[in-house]
SETI-338976 format. One line per 10 residues: number of its first residue (from 0); their letters; for each residue x, y, z of N, C-alpha, C. Coordinates in nm, 2 decimals. Layout:
REM SETI-338976
NUM = A = X Y Z X Y Z X Y Z; ...
This chain:
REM SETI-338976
0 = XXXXXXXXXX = 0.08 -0.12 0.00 0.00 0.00 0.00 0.09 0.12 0.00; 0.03 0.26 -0.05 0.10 0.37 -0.07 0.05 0.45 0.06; -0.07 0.45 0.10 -0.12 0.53 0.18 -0.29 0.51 0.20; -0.34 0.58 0.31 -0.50 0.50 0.31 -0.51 0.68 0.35; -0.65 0.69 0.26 -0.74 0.82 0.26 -0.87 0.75 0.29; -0.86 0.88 0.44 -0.99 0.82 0.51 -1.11 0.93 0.51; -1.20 0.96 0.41 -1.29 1.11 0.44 -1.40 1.04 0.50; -1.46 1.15 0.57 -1.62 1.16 0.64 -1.66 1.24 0.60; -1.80 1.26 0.61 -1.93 1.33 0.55 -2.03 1.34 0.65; -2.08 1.44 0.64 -2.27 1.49 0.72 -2.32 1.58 0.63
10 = XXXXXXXXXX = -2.39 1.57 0.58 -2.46 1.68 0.46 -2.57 1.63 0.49; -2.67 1.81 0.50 -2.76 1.82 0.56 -2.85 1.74 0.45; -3.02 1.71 0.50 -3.13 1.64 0.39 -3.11 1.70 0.32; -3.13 1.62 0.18 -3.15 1.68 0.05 -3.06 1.72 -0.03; -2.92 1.78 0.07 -2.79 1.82 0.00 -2.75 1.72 -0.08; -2.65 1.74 -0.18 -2.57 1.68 -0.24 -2.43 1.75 -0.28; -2.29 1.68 -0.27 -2.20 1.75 -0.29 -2.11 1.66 -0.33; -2.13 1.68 -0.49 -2.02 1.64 -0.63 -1.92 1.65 -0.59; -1.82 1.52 -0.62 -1.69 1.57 -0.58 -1.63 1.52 -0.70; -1.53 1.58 -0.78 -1.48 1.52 -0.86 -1.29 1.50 -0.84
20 = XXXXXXXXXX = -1.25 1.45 -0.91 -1.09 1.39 -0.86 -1.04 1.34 -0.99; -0.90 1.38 -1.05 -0.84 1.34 -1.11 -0.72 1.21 -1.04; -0.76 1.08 -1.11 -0.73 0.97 -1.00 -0.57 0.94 -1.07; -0.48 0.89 -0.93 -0.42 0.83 -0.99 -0.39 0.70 -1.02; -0.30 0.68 -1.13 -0.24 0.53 -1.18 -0.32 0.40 -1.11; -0.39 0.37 -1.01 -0.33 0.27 -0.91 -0.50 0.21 -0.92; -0.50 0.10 -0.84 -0.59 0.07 -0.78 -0.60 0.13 -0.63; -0.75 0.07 -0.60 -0.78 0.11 -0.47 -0.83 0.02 -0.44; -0.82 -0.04 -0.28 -0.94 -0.11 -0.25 -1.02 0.00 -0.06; -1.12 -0.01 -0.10 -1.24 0.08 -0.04 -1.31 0.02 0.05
30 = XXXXXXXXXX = -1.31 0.03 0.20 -1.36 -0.02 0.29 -1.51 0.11 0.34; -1.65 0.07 0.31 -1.74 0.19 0.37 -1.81 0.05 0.43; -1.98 0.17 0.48 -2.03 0.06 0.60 -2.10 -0.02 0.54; -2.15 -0.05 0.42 -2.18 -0.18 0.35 -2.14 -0.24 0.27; -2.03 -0.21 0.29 -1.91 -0.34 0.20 -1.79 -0.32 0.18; -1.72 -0.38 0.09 -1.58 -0.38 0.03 -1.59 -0.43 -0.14; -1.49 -0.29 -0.16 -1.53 -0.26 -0.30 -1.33 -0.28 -0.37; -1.37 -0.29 -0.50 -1.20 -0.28 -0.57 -1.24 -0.19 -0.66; -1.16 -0.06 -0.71 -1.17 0.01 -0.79 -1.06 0.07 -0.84; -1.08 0.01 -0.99 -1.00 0.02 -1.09 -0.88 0.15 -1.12
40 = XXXXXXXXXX = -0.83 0.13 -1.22 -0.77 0.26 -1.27 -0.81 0.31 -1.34; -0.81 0.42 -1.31 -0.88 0.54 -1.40 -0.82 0.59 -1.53; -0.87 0.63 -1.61 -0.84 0.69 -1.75 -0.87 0.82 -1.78; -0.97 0.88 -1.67 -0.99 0.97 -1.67 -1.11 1.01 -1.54; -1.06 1.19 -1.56 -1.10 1.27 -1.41 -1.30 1.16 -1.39; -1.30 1.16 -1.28 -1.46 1.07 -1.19 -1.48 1.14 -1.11; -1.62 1.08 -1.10 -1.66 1.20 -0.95 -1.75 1.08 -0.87; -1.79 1.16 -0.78 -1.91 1.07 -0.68 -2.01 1.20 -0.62; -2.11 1.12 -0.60 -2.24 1.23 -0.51 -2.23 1.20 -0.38; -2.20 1.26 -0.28 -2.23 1.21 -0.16 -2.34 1.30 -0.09
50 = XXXXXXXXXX = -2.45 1.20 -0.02 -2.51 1.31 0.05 -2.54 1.22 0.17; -2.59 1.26 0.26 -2.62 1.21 0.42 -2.49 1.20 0.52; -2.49 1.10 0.55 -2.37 1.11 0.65 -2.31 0.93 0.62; -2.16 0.98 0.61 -2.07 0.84 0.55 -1.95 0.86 0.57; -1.90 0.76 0.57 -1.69 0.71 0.57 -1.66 0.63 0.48; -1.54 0.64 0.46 -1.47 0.52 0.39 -1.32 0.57 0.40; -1.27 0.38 0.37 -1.16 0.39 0.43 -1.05 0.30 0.35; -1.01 0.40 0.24 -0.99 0.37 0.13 -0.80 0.34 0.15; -0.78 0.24 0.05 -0.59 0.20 0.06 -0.53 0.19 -0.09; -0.44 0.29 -0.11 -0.41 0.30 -0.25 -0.31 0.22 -0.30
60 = XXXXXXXXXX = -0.34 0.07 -0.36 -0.28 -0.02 -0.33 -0.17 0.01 -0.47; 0.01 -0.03 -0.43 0.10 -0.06 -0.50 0.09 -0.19 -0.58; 0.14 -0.17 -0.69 0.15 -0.28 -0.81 0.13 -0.42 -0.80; 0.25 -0.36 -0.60 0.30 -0.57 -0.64 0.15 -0.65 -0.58; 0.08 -0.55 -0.49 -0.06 -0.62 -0.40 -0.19 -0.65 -0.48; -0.13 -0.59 -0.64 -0.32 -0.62 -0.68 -0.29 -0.69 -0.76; -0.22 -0.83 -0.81 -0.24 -0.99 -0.83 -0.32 -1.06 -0.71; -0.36 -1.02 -0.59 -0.38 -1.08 -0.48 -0.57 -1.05 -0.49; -0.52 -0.93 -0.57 -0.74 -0.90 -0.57 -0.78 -0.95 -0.70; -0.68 -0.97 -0.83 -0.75 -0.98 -0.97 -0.64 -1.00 -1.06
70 = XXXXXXXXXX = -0.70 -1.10 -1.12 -0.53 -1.16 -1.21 -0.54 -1.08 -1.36; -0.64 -0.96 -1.34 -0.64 -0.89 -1.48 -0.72 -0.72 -1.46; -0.62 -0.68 -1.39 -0.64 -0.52 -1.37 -0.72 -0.45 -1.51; -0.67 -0.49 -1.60 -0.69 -0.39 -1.75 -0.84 -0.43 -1.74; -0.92 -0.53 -1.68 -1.09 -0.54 -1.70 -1.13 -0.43 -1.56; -1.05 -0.39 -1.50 -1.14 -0.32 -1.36 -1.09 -0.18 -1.42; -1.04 -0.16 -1.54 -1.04 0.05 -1.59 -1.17 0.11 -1.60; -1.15 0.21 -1.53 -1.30 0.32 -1.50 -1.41 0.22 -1.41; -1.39 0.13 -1.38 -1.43 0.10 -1.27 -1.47 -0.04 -1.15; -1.58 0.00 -1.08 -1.55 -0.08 -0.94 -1.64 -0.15 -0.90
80 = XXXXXXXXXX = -1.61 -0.23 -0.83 -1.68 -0.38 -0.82 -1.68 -0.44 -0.68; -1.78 -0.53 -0.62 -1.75 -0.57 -0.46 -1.66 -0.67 -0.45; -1.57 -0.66 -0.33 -1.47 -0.74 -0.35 -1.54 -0.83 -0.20; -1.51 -0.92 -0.21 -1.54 -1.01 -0.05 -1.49 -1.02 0.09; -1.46 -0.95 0.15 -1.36 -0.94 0.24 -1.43 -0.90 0.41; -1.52 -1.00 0.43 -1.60 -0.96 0.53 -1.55 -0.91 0.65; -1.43 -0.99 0.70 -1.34 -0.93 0.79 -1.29 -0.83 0.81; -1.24 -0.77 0.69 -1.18 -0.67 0.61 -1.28 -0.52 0.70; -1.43 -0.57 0.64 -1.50 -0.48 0.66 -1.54 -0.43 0.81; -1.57 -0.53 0.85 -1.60 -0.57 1.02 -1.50 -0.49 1.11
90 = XXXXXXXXXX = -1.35 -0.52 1.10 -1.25 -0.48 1.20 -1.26 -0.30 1.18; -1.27 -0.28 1.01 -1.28 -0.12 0.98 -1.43 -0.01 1.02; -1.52 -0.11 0.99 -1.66 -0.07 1.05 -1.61 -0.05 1.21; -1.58 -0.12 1.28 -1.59 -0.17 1.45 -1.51 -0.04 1.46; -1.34 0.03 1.41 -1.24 0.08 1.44 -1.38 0.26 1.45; -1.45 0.24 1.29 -1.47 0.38 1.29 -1.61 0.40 1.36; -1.66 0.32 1.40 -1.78 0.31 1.48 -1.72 0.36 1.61; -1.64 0.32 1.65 -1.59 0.43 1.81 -1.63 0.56 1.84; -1.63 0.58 1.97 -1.77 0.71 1.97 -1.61 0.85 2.01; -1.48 0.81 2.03 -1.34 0.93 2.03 -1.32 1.00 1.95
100 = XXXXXXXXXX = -1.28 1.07 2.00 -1.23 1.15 1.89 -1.22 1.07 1.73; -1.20 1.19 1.62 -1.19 1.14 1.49 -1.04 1.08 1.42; -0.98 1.16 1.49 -0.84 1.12 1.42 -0.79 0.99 1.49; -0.81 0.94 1.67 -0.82 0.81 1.67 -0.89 0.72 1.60; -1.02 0.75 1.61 -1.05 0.65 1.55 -1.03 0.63 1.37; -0.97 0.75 1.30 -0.92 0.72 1.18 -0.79 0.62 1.16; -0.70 0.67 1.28 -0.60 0.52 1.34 -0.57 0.45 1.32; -0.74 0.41 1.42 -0.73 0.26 1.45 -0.75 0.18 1.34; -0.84 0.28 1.25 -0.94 0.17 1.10 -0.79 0.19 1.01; -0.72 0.27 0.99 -0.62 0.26 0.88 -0.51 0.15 0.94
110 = XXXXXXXXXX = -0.48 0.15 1.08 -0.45 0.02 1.12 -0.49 -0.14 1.07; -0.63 -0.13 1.12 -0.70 -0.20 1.10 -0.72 -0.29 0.92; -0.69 -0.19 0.83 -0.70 -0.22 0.70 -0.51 -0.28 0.67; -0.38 -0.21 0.75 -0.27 -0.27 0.73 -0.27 -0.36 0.74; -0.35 -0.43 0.92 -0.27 -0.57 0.96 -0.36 -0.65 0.80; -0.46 -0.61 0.77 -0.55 -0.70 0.70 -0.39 -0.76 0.62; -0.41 -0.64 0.52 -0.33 -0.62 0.39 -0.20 -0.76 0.42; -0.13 -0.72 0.57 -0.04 -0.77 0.60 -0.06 -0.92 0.60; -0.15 -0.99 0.65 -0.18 -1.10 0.66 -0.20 -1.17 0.53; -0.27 -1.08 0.41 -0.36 -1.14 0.29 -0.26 -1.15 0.18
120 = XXXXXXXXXX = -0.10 -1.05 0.19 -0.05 -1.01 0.06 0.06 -1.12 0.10; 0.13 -1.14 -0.01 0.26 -1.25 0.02 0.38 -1.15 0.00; 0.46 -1.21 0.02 0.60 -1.10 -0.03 0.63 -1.11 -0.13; 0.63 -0.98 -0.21 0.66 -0.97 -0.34 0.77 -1.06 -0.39; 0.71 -1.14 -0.48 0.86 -1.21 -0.59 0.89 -1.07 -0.69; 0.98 -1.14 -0.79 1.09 -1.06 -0.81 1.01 -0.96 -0.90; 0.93 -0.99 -0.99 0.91 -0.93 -1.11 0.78 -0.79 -1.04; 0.69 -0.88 -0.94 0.62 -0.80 -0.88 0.72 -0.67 -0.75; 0.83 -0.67 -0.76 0.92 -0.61 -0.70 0.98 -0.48 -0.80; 0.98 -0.52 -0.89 1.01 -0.45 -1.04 0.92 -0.40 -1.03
130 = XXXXXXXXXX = 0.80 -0.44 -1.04 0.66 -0.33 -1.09 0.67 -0.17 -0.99; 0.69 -0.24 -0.84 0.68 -0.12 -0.76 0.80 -0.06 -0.77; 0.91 -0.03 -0.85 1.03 -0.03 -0.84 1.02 0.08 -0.96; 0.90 0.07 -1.11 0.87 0.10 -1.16 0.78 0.21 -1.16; 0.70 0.19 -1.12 0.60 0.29 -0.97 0.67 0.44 -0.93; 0.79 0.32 -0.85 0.86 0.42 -0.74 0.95 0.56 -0.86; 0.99 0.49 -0.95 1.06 0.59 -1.04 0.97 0.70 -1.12; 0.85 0.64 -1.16 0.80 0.78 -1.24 0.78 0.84 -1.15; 0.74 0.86 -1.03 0.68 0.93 -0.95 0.82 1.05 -0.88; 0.93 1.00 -0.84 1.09 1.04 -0.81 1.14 1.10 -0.93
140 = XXXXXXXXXX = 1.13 1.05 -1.07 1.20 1.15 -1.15 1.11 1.20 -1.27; 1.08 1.34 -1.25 1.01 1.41 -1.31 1.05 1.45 -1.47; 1.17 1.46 -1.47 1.25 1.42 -1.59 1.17 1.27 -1.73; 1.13 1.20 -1.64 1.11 1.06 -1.72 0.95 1.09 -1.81; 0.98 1.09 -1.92 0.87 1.12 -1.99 0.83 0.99 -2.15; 0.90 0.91 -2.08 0.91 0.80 -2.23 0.95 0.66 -2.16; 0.89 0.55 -2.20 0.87 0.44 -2.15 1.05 0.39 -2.16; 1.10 0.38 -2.25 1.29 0.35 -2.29 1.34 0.41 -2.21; 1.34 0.55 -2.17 1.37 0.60 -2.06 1.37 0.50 -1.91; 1.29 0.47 -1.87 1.24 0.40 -1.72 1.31 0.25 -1.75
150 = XXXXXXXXXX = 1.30 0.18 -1.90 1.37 0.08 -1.94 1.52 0.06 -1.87; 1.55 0.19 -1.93 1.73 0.16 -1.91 1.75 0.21 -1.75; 1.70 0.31 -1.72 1.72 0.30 -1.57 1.73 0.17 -1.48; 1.62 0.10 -1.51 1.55 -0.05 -1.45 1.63 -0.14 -1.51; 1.71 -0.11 -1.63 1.79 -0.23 -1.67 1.72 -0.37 -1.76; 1.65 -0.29 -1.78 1.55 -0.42 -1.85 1.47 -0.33 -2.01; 1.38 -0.45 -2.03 1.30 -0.43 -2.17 1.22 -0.31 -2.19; 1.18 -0.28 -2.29 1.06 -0.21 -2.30 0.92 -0.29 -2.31; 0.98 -0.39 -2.33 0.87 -0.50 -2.34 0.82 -0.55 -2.21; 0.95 -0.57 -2.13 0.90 -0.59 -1.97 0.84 -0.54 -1.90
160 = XXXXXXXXXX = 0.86 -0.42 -1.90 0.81 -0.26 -1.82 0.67 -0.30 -1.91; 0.63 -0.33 -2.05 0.53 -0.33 -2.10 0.40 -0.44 -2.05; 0.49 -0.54 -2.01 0.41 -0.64 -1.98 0.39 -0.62 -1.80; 0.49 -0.57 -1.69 0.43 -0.53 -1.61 0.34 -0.48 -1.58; 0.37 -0.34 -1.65 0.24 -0.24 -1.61 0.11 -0.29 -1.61; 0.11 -0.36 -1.73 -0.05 -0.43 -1.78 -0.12 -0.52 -1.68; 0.03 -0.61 -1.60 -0.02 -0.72 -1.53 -0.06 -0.64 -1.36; 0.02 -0.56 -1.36 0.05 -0.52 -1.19 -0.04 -0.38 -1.18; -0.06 -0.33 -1.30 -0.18 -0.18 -1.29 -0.27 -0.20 -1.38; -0.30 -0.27 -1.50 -0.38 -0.27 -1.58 -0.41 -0.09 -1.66
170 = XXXXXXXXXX = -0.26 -0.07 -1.69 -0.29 0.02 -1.77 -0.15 0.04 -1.87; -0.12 0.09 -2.00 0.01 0.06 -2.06 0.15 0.18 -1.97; 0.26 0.12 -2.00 0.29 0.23 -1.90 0.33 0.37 -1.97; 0.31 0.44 -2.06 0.29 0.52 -2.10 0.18 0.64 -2.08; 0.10 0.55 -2.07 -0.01 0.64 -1.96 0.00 0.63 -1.82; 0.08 0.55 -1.74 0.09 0.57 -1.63 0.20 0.66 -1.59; 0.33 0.68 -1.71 0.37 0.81 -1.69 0.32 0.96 -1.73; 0.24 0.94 -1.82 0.14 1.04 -1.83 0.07 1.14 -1.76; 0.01 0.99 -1.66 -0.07 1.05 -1.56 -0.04 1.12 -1.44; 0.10 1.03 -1.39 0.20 1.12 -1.32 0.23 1.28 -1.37
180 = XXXXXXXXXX = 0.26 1.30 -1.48 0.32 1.40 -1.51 0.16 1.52 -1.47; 0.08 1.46 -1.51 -0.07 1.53 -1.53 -0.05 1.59 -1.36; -0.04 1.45 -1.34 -0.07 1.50 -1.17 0.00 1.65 -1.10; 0.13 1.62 -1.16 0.25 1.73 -1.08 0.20 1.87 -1.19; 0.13 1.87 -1.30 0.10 2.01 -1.35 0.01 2.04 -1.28; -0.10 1.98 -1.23 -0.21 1.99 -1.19 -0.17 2.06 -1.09; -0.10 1.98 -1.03 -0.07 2.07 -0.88 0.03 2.18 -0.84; 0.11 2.18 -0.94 0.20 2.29 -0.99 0.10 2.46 -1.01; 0.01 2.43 -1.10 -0.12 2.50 -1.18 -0.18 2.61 -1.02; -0.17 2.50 -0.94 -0.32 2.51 -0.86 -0.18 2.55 -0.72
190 = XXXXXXXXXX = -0.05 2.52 -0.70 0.00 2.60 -0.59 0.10 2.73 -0.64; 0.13 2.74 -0.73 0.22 2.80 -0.84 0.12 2.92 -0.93; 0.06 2.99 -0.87 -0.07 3.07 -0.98 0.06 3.17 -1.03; 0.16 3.23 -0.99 0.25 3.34 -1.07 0.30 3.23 -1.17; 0.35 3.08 -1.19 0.43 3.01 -1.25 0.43 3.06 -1.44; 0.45 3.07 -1.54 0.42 3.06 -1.65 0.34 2.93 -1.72; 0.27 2.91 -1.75 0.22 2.80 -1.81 0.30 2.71 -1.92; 0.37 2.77 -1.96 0.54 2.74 -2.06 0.60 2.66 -1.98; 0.63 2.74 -1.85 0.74 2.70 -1.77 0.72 2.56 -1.68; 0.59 2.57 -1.63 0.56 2.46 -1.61 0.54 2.33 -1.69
200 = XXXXXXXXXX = 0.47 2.34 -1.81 0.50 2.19 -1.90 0.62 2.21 -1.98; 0.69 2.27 -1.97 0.86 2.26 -2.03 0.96 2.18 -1.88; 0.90 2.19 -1.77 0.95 2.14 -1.64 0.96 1.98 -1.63; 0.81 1.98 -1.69 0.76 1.85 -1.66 0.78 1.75 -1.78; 0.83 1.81 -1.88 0.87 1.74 -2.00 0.79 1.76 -2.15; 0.70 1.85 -2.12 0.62 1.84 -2.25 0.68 1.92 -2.34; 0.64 1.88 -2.46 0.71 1.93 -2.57 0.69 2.11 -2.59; 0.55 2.15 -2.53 0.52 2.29 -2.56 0.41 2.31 -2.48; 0.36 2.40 -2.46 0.22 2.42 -2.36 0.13 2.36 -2.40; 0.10 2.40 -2.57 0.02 2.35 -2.64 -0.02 2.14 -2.62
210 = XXXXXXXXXX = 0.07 2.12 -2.56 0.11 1.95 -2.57 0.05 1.92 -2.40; 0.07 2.03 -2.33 0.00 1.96 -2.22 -0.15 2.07 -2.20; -0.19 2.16 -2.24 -0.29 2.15 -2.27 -0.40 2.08 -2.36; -0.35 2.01 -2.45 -0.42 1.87 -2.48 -0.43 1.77 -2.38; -0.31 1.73 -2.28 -0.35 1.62 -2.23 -0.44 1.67 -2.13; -0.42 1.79 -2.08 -0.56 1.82 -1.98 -0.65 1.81 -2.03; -0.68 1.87 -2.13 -0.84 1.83 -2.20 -0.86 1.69 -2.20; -0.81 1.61 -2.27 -0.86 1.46 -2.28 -0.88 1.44 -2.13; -0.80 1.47 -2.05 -0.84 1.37 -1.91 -0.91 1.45 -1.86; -0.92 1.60 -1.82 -0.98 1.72 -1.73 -1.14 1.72 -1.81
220 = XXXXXXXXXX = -1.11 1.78 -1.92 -1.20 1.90 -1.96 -1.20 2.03 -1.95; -1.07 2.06 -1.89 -1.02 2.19 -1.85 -0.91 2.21 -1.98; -0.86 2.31 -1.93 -0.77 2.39 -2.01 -0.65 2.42 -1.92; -0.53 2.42 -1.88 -0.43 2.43 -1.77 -0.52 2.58 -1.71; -0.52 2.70 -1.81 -0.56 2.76 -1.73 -0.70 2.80 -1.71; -0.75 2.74 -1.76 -0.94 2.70 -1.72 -0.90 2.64 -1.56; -0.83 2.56 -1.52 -0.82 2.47 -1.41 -0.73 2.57 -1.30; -0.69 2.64 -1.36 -0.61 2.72 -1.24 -0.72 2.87 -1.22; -0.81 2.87 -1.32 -0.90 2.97 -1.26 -0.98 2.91 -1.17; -1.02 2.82 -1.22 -1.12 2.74 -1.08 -1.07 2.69 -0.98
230 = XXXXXXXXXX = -0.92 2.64 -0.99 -0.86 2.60 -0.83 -0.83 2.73 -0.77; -0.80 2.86 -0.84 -0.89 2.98 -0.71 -0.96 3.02 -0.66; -1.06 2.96 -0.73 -1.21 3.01 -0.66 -1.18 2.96 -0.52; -1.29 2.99 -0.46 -1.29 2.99 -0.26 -1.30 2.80 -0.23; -1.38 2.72 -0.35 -1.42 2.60 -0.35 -1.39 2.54 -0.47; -1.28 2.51 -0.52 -1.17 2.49 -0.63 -1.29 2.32 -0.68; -1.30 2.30 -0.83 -1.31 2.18 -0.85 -1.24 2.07 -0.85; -1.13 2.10 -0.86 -1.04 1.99 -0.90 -0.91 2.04 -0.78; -0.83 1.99 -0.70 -0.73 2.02 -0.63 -0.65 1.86 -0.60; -0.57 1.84 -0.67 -0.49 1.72 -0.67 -0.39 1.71 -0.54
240 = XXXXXXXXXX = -0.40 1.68 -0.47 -0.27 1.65 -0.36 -0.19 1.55 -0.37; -0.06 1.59 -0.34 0.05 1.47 -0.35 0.11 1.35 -0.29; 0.00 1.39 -0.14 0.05 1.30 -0.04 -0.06 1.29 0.02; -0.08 1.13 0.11 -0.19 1.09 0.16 -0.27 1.21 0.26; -0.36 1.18 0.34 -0.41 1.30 0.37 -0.58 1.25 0.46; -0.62 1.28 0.53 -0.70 1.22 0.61 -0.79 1.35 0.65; -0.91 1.38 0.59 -0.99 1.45 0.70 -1.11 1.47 0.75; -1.23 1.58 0.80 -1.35 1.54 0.79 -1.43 1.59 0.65; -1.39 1.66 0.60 -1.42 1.68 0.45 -1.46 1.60 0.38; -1.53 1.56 0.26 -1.57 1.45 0.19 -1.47 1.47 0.06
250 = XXXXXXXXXX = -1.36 1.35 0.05 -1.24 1.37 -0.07 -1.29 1.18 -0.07; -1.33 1.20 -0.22 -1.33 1.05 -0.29 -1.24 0.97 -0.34; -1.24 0.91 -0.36 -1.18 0.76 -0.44 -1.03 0.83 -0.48; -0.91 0.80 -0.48 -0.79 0.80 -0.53 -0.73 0.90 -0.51; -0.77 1.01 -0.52 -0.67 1.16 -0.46 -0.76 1.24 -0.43; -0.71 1.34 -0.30 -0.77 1.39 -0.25 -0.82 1.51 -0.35; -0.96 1.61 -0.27 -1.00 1.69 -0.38 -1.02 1.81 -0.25; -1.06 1.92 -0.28 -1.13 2.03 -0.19 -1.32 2.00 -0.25; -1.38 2.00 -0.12 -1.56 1.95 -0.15 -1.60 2.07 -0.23; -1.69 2.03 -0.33 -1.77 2.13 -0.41 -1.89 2.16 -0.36
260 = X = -1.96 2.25 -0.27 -2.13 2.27 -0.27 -2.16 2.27 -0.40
């Protein structure tokens, strides 16, 4: 696992509050109060409705752990399915059902979902060691913008890195460097408002502005700077964060967001 994102919710009757999230690379597996769910990798920005009062207690699972949920990630893209894990659910229900404070009991459930993990995953063999090894590098060098690239680093194929990705994320890895890169403009966009918009996709490796405002469109629907006008507004649509993150706010499935009324 990379990290567990735990949001809560209370929205008054009748409310509803869209959240949308540009996800990354990975699978998830999602612990709420009526079940346990696997959800896929994304291809592009998703949202959810939430309204009444909910949790979940989601774990953004690394490469080498999702052979252990599905021997074919590329059938779970864009989306999610129940996974069986009654236990799973029970120990995390019981952890967030405590009447203490919130951030204990967020704790105890993100605990609670480790020892699982710990018990259910085996130790990565070699190739599944590579995958996260793979992982670990697009994300560390921002420079890497081409699959041959991560090849020769890793000392291996482009074929291998090809057949990884497919088997250990179900997505090619060219879009999983992609999506990385997406991610660090995104967030660049949205804490960087003086930055140039040049300067930023020339940072990140794109060929010209022009080249990453295409890729925002296919995945966003934004425009870099369509997306950095609305990550100022007071209640931003889209706010990508880089690092796990736990709060009472309502942030969905795979990266955190700021809530939309």
């Amino acid at each position: 696992m990379r990290w567990t994102w735990i949001p809560e919710w209370q929205l008054a009757p009748e409310r509803v509050s869209r959240q949308e999230v540009l996800p990354f690379p990975a699978l998830n597996l999602v612990v709420e109060p009526d079940g346990v769910s696997l959800v896929g990798p994304s291809t592009r920005r998703s949202f959810r409705d939430l309204e009444g009062t909910g949790w979940a207690v989601g774990v953004l699972l690394r490469p080498a752990a999702v052979p252990v949920f599905t021997d074919d990630p590329g059938r779970l893209r864009d989306r999610e399915i129940p996974f069986a894990a009654p236990d799973l659910q029970e120990a995390v229900a019981a952890a967030m059902g405590e009447a203490d404070g919130g951030a204990c009991r967020r704790e105890r459930a993100a605990s609670a979902a480790a020892h699982w993990l710990e018990t259910h995953v085996p130790v990565s063999a070699a190739d599944a060691a590579l995958a996260n090894r793979f992982e670990e590098l697009i994300q560390a060098d921002r420079a890497l913008i081409r699959v041959d690239q991560a090849a020769a680093q890793l000392g291996v194929s482009v074929r291998t890195l090809q057949r990884l990705a497919l088997r250990f994320v179900g997505l090619p890895p060219l879009v999983m460097i992609r999506r990385y890169r997406l991610q660090e403009a995104a967030e660049r966009l949205r804490r960087e408002p003086g930055t140039p918009i040049a300067d930023i996709a020339a940072a990140l490796g794109y060929a010209d502005q022009a080249h990453l405002a295409t890729a925002f469109k296919e995945v966003l629907g934004y425009t870099p700077s369509g997306y950095r006008r609305s990550a100022a507004e007071p209640a931003p649509r889209f706010a990508v964060e880089p690092a796990p993150r736990s709060a009472v706010e309502p942030i969905p499935r795979n990266s955190a967001v700021q809530p939309k009324d």
